[in-house]
MIGU-746785 format. One record per atom (N, C-alpha, C): x, y, z; residue in one letter. Coordinates in steps of 0.2 Angstrom, whole numbers, padded with zeros to 4 digits, always signed. Layout:
N
XYZA/...
This chain:
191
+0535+0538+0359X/+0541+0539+0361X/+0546+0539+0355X/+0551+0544+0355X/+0554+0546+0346X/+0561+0539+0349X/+0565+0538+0344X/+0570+0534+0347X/+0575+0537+0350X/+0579+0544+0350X/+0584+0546+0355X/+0580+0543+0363X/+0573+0545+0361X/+0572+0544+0368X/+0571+0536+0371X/+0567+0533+0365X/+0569+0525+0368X/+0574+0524+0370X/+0581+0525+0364X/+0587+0525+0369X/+0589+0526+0374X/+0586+0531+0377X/+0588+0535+0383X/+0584+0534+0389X/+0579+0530+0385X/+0575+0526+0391X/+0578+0520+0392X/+0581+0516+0388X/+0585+0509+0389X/+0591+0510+0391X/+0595+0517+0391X/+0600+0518+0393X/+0599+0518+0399X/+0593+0521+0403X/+0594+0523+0410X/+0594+0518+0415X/+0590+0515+0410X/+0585+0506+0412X/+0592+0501+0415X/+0597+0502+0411X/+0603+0498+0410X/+0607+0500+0415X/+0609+0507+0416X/+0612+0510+0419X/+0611+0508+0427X/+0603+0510+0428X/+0600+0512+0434X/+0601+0503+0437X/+0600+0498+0432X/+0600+0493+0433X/+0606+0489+0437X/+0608+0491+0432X/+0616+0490+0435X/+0619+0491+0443X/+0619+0498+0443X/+0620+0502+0451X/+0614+0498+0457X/+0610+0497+0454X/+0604+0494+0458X/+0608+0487+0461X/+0611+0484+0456X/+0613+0477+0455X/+0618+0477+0461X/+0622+0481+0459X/+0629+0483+0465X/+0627+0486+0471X/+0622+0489+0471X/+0619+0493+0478X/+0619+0487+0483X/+0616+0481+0479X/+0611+0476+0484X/+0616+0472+0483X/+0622+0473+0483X/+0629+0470+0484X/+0633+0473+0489X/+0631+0478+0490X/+0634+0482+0495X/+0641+0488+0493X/+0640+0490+0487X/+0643+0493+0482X/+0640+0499+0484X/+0643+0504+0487X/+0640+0512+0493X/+0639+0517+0487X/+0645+0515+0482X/+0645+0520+0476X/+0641+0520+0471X/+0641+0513+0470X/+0635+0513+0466X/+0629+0514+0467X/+0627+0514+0474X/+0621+0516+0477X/+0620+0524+0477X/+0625+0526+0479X/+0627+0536+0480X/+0624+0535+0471X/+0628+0535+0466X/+0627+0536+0461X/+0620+0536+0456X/+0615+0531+0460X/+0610+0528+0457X/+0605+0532+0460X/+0605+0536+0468X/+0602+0539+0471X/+0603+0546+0468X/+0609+0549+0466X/+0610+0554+0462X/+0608+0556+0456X/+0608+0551+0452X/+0604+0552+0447X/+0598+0551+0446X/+0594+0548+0452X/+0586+0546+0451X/+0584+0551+0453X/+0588+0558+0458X/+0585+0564+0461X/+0582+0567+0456X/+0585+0569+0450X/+0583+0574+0445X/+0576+0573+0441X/+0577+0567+0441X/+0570+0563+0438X/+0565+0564+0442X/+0566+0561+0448X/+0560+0562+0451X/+0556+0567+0453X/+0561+0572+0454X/+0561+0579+0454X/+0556+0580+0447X/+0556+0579+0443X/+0552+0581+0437X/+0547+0577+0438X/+0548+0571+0439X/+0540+0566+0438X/+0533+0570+0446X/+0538+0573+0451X/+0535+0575+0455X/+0534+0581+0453X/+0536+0585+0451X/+0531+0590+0449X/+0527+0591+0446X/+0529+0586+0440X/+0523+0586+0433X/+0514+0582+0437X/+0516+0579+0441X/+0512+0576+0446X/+0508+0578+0451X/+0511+0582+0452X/+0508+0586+0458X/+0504+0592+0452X/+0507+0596+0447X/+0503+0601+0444X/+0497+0596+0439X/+0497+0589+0437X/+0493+0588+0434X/+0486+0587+0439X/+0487+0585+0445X/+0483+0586+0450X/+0481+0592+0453X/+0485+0598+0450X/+0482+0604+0452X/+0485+0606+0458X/+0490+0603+0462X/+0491+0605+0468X/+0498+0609+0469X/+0501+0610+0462X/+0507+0616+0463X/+0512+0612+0463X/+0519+0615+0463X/+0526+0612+0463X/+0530+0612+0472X/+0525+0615+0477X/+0528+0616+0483X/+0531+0611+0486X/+0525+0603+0486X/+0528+0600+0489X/+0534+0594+0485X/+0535+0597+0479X/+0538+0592+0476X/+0544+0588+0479X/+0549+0593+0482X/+0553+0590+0484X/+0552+0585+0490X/+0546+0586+0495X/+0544+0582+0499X/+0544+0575+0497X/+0539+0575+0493X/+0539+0571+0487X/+0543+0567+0485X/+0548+0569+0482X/+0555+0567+0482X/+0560+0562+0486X/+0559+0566+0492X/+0564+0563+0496X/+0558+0558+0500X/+0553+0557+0501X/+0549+0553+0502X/+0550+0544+0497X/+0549+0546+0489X/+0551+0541+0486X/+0558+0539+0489X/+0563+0543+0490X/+0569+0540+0489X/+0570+0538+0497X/+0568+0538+0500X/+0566+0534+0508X/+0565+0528+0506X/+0557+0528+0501X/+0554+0523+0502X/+0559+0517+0498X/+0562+0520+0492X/+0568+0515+0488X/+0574+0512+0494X/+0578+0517+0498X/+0578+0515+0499X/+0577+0508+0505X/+0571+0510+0510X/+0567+0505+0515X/+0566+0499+0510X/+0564+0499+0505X/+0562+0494+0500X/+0565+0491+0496X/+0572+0495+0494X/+0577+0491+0487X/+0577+0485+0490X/+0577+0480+0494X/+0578+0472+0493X/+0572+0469+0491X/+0566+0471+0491X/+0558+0469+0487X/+0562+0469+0477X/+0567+0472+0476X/+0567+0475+0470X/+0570+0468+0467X/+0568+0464+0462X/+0571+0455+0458X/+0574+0459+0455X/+0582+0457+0457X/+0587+0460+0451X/+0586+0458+0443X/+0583+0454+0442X/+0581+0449+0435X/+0578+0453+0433X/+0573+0456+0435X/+0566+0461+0435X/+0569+0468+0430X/+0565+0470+0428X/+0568+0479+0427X/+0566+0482+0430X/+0571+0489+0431X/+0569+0493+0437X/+0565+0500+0438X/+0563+0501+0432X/+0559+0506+0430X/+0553+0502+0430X/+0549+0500+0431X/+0542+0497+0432X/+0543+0496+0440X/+0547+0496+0444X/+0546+0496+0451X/+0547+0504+0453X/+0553+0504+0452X/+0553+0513+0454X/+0548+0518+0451X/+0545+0516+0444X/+0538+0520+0444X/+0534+0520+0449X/+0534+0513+0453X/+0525+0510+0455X/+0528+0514+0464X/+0531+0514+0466X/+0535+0518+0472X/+0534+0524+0469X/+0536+0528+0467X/+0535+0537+0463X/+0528+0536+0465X/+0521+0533+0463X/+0516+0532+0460X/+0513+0535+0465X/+0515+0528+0470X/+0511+0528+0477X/+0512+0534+0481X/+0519+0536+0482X/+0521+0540+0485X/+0518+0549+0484X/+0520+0549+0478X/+0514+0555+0475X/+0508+0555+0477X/+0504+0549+0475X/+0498+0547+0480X/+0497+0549+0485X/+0502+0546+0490X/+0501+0548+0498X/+0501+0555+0498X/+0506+0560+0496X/+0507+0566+0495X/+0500+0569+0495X/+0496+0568+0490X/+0490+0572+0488X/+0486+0569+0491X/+0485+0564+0496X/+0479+0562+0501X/+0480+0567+0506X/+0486+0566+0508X/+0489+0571+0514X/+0488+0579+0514X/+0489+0580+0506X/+0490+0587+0506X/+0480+0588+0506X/+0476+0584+0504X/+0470+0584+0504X/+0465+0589+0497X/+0461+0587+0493X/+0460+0590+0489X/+0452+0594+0489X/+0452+0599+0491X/+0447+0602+0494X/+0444+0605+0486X/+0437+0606+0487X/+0435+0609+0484X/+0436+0615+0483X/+0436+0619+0480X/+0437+0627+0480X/+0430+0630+0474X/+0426+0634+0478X/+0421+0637+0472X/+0425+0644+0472X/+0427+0648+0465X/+0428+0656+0465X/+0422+0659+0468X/+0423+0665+0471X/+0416+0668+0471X/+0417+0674+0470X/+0424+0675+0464X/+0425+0682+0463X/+0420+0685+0458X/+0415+0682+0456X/+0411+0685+0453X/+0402+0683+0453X/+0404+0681+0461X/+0396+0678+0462X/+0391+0686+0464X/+0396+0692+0464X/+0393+0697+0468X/+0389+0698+0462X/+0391+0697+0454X/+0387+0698+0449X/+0381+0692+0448X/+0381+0689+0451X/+0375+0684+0451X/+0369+0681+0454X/+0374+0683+0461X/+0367+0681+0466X/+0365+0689+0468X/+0358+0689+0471X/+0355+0695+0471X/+0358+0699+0478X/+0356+0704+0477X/+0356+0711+0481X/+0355+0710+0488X/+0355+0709+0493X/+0353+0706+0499X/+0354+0714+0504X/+0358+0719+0503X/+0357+0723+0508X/+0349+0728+0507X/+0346+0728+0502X/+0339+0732+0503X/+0334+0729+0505X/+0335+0725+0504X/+0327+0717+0506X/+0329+0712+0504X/+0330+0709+0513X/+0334+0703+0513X/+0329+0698+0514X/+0324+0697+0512X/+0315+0693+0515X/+0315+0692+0506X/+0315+0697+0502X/+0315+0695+0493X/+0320+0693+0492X/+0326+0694+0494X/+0332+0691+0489X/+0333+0684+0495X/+0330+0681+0499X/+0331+0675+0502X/+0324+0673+0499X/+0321+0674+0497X/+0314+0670+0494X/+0316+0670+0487X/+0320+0674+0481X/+0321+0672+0475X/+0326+0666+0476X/+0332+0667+0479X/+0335+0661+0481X/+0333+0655+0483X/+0329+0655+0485X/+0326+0649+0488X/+0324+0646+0482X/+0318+0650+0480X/+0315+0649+0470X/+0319+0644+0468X/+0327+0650+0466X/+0331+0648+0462X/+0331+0639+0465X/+0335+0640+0471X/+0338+0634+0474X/+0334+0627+0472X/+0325+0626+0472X/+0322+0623+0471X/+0321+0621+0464X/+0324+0627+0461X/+0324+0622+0454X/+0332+0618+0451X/+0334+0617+0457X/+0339+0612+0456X/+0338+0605+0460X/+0341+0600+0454X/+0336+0593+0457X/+0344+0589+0460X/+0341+0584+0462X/+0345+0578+0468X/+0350+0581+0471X/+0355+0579+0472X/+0360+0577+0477X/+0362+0589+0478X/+0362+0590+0471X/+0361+0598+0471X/+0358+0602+0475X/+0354+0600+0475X/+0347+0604+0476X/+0349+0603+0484X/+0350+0596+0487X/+0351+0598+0495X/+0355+0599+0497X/+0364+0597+0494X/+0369+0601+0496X/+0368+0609+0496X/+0364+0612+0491X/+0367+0619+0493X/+0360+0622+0499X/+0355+0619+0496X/+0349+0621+0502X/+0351+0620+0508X/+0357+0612+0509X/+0357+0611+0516X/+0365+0619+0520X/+0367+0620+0514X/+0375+0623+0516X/+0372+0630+0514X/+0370+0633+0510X/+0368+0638+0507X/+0362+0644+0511X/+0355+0639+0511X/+0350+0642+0514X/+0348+0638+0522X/+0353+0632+0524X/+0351+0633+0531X/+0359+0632+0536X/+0364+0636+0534X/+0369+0636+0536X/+0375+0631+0540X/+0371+0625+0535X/+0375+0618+0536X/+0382+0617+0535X/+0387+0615+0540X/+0394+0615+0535X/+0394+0610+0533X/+0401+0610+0528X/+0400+0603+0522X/+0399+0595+0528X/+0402+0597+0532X/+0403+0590+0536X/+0397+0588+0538X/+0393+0595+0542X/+0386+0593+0547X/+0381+0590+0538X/+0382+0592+0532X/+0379+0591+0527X/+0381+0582+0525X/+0386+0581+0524X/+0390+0575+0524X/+0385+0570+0526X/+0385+0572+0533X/+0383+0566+0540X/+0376+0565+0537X/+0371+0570+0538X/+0365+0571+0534X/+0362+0567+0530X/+0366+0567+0522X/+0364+0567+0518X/+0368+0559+0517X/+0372+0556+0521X/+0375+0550+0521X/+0380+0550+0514X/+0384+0557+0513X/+0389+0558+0507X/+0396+0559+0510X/+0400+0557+0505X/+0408+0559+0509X/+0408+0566+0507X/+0413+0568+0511X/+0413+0576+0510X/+0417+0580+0504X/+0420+0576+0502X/+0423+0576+0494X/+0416+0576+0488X/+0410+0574+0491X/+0405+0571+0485X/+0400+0578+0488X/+0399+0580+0494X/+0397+0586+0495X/+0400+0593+0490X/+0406+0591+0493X/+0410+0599+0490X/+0408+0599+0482X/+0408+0592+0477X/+0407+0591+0473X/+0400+0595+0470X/+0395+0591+0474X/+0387+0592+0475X/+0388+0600+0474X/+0390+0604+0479X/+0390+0613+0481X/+0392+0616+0473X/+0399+0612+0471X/+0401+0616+0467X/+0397+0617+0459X/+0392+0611+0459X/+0389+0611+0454X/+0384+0613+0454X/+0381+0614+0459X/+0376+0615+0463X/+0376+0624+0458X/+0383+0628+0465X/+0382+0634+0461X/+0384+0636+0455X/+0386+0632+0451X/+0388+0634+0444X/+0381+0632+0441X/+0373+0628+0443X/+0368+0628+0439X/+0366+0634+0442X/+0366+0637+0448X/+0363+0642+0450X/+0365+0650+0444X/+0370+0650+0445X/+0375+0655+0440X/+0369+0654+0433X/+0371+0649+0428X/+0367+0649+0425X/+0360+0651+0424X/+0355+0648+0431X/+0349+0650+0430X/+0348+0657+0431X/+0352+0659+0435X/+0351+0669+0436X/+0354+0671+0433X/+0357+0670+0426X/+0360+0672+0422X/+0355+0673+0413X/+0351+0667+0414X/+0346+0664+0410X/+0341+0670+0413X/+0340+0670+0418X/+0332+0675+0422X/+0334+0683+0422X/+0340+0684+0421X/+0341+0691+0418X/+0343+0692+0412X/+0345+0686+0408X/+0343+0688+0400X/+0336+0690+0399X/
């Protein structure tokens, strides 16, 4: 952190402190004000949050006005003695948290270029389901029956899940690595 910016982080620290002090005095204005300027912040902590987790800036402002919910449901938890940026982080934290369980993070495999990978299936579909199988079996553990169970016995991730006794986040997982060995191996068999 460069100094203008410690400064500007002590300044905020002091400021926010301040208004927070008088809020929970029952000071309307200093509360407007201390709401007013957390907006823009969190505004940016939410979306830098959301796209470091891949999930986009859409729901930022949900996000947003969820923290500021929860501040204010919670500002009496807040030790005026305390500083106030290490609680308003840990509110931001959780609440982005919730955000992205909510919003749910699925797996996604591209398959825009699986058409160059996996074999031909419209001329003879008995040899391109027997190379595949080949393929399939030369992938070992949790790989090898994610995609055998979702790929060649048309298991979806859940009925695979239950099966295989895995969360369905560790399937998705299992699938996607699964086809990026396969990619390589039939990439490898036509070099």
């Amino acid at each position: 952190m460069t100094g203008a910016n410690r400064l500007t982080a002590v300044a905020r620290e002091t400021e926010w402190s301040a208004w927070m002090r008088a809020a929970l005095s029952g000071d309307e204005a200093a509360y407007r004000a201390l709401l007013e300027a957390l907006a823009p912040a969190l505004r940016s902590l939410a979306r830098s949050g959301l796209a470091r987790a891949g999930a986009g800036n859409a729901d930022a402002e949900d996000v947003v006005q969820e923290i500021l919910l929860a501040i204010h449901l919670k500002r009496r938890t807040w030790m005026s003695d305390q500083p106030f940026m290490p609680w308003l982080n840990a509110i931001a934290r959780h609440k982005l948290i919730d955000a992205l369980r909510k919003k749910g993070r699925r797996g996604e495999v591209p398959i825009d270029d699986l058409a160059d990978v996996l074999p031909d299936t419209s001329e003879a579909p008995d040899a391109s389901h027997a190379e595949l199988t080949r393929l399939v079996g030369r992938l070992d553990g949790k790989s090898h029956a994610v995609v055998r169970a979702i790929s060649l016995d048309g298991a979806s991730v859940r009925e695979t899940a239950v099966k295989l006794g895995m969360s369905e986040g560790a399937v998705r997982v299992a699938l996607h690595r699964g086809l990026r060995k396969l990619a390589t191996l039939t990439r490898e068999a036509a070099a």
